[in-house]
C-alpha positions as CSV (number, residue, x, y, z in Angstrom):
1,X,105.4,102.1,75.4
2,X,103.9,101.8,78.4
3,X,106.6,103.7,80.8
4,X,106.6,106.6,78.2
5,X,102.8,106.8,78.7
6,X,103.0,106.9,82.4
7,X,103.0,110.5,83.7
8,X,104.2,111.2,87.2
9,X,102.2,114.5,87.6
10,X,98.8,112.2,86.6
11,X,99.4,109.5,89.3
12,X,98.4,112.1,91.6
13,X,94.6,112.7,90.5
14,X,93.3,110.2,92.3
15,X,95.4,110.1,95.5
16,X,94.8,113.6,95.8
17,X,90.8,113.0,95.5
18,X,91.3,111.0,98.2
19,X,93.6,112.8,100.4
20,X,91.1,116.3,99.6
21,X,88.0,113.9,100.5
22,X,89.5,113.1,103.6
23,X,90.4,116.7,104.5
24,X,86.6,117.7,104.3
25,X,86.1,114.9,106.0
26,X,88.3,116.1,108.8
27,X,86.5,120.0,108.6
28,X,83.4,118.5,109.0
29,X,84.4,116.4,112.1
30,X,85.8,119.1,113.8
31,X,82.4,122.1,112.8
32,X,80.3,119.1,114.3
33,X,82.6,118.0,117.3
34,X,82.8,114.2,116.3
35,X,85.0,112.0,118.7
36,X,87.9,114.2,119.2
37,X,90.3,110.8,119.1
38,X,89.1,111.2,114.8
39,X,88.7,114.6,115.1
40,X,91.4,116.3,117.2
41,X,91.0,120.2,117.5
42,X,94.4,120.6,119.3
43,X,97.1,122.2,117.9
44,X,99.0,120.4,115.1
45,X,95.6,117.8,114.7
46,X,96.4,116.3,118.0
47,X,97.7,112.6,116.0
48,X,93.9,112.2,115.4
49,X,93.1,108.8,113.1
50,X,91.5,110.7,110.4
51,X,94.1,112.8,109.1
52,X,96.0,113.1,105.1
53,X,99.3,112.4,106.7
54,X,98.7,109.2,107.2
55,X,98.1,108.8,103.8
56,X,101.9,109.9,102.8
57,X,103.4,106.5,103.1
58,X,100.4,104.7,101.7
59,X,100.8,107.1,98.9
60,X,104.3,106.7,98.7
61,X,104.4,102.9,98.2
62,X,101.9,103.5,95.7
63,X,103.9,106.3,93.5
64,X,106.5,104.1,93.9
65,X,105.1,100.8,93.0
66,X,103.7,102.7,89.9
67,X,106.8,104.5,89.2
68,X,108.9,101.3,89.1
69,X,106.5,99.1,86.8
70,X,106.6,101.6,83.6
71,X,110.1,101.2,84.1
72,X,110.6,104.7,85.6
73,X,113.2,103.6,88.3
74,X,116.5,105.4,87.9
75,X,118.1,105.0,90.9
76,X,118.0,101.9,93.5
77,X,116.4,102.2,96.6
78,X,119.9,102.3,98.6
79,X,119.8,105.5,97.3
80,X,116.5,106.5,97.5
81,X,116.3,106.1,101.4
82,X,120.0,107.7,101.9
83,X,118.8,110.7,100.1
84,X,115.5,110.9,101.9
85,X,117.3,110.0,105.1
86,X,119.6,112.4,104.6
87,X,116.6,115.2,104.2
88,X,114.9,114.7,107.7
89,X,118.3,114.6,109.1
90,X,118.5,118.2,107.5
91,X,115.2,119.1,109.0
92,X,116.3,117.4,112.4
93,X,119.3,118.7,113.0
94,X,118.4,122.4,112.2
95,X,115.3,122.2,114.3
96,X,116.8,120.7,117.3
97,X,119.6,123.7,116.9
98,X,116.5,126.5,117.2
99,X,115.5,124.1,120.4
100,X,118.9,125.3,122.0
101,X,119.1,129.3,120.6
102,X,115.3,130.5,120.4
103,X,112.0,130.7,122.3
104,X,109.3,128.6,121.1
105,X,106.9,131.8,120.2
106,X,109.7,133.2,118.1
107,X,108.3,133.6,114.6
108,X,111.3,133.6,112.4
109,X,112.1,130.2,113.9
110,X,109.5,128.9,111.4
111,X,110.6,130.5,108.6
112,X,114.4,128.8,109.5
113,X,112.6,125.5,109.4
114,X,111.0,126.1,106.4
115,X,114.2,127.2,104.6
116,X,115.2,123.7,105.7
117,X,112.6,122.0,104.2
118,X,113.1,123.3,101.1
119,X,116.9,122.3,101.2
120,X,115.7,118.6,102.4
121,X,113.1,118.5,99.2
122,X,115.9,119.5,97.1
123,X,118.2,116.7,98.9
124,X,115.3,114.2,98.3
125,X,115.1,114.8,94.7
126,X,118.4,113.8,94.1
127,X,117.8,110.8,95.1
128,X,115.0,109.2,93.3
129,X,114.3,112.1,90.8
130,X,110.9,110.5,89.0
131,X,109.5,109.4,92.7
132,X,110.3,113.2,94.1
133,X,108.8,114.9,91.7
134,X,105.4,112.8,91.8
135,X,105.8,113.7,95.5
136,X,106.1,117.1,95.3
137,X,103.0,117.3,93.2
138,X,101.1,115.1,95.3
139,X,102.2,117.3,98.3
140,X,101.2,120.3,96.8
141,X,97.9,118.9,95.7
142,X,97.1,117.9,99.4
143,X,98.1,120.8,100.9
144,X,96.8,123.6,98.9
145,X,93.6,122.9,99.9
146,X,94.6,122.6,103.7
147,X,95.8,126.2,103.2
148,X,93.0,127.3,101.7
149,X,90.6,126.0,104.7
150,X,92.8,127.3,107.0
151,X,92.8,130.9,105.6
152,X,88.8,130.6,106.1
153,X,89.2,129.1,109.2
154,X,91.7,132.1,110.8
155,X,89.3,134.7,109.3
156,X,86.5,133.2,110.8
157,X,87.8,131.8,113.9
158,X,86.1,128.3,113.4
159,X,87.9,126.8,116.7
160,X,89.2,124.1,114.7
161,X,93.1,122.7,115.0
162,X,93.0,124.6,111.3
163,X,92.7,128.2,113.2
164,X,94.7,127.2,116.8
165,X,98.0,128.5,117.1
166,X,100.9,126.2,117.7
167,X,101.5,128.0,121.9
168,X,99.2,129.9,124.0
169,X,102.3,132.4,124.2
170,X,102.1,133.1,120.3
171,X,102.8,136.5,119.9
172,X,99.1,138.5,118.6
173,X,98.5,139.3,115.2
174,X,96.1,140.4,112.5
175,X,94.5,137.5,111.0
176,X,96.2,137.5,107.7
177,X,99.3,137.4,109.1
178,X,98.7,134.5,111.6
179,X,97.3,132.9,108.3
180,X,100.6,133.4,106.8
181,X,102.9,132.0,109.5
182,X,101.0,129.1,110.4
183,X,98.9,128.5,107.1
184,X,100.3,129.1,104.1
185,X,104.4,129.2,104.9
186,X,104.1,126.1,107.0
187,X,101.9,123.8,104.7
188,X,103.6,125.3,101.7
189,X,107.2,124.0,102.5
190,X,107.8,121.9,106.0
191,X,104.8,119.8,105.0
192,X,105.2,119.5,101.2
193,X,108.7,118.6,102.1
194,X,108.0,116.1,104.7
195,X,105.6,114.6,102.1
196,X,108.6,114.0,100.1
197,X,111.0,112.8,102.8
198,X,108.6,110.1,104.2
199,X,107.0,109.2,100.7
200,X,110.7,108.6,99.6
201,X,111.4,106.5,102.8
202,X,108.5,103.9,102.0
203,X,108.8,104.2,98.4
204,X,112.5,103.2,98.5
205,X,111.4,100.0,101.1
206,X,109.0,99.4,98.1
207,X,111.5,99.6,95.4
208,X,113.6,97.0,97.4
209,X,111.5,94.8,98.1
210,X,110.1,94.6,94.6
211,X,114.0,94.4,93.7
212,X,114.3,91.3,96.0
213,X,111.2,89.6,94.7
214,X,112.1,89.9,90.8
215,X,115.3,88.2,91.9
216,X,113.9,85.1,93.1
């Protein structure tokens, strides 16, 4: 009775609490030029400490965890991690291609990617079908926001690693546009994506380990 009680969609409420706390808690860092090893205004958030993706894996252990306890484990975790594996080789492979055939500043090399990333989260959900989909909505829930901040954040040009673009040879553009290709395209699908390629990766370690420990 339990695992039919247990909804994948309302795992996420709380983790994405969390992972919205901690991107105001990354705004306000940057506004009030905190320590920029926390608070990195670079380009891409610089690897900075405070920072949601972090919190994928974390978050992925925990869906997972969750997930396999009501009994909502269709799949093994051999294939859980092939699957996920199998979507960041997608991702890999087709980026380091554009590497070889395109400039960096090229614009429709990010909407390649992103067509990518959609294949990969479609890859990843084949795997582990209950963990992907709690994923996808966690994703969603932590990056919405982030696209949200950074469409104020272009308009306004706050100087934060929200509003930088990714070379100082991107080509110039109207502010809603710039929002576009490196707000709301890019979190919308290469990060929801990668949510679910990294949260499958730790939940399917999870999922085996929990396999070996009920076999001892």
């Amino acid at each position: 009775m339990h695992s039919g009680r247990l909804s994948g969609h309302g795992l996420v409420k709380v983790p994405a609490l969390i992972t919205l706390g901690v991107t105001v808690l990354r705004l306000a860092g940057e506004l009030m030029g905190w320590t920029t090893a926390m608070f990195s205004r670079e380009a891409g958030g610089g690897m900075s400490l405070i920072g949601i993706v972090w919190l994928i894996p974390i978050f992925g252990v925990y869906f997972a965890w969750k997930l396999a306890k009501a009994g909502k484990a269709s799949v093994g975790a051999g294939r859980t991690i092939v699957y996920a594996l199998m979507g960041l080789a997608i991702v890999i492979v087709t980026s380091g291609i554009l590497m070889l055939v395109a400039k960096e500043t090229d614009v429709w090399v990010l909407f390649v990617i992103a067509a990518a990333s959609l294949l990969a989260a479609y890859v990843v959900a084949k795997g582990w079908s209950e963990l992907a989909s709690t994923l996808l909505a966690y994703g969603l829930a932590a990056r919405i926001p982030v696209s949200v901040v950074m469409f104020f954040a272009i308009r306004g040009n706050w100087g934060t690693h929200y509003d930088v673009v990714p070379s100082p040879d991107f080509p110039a553009m109207n502010w809603f546009a710039k929002w576009v290709v490196i707000g709301l395209v890019p979190q919308m699908t290469i990060w929801v994506a990668f949510t679910m390629i990294m949260g499958a990766i730790f939940g399917g370690i999870t999922l085996a380990i929990m396999g070996r420990r009920s076999s001892i």
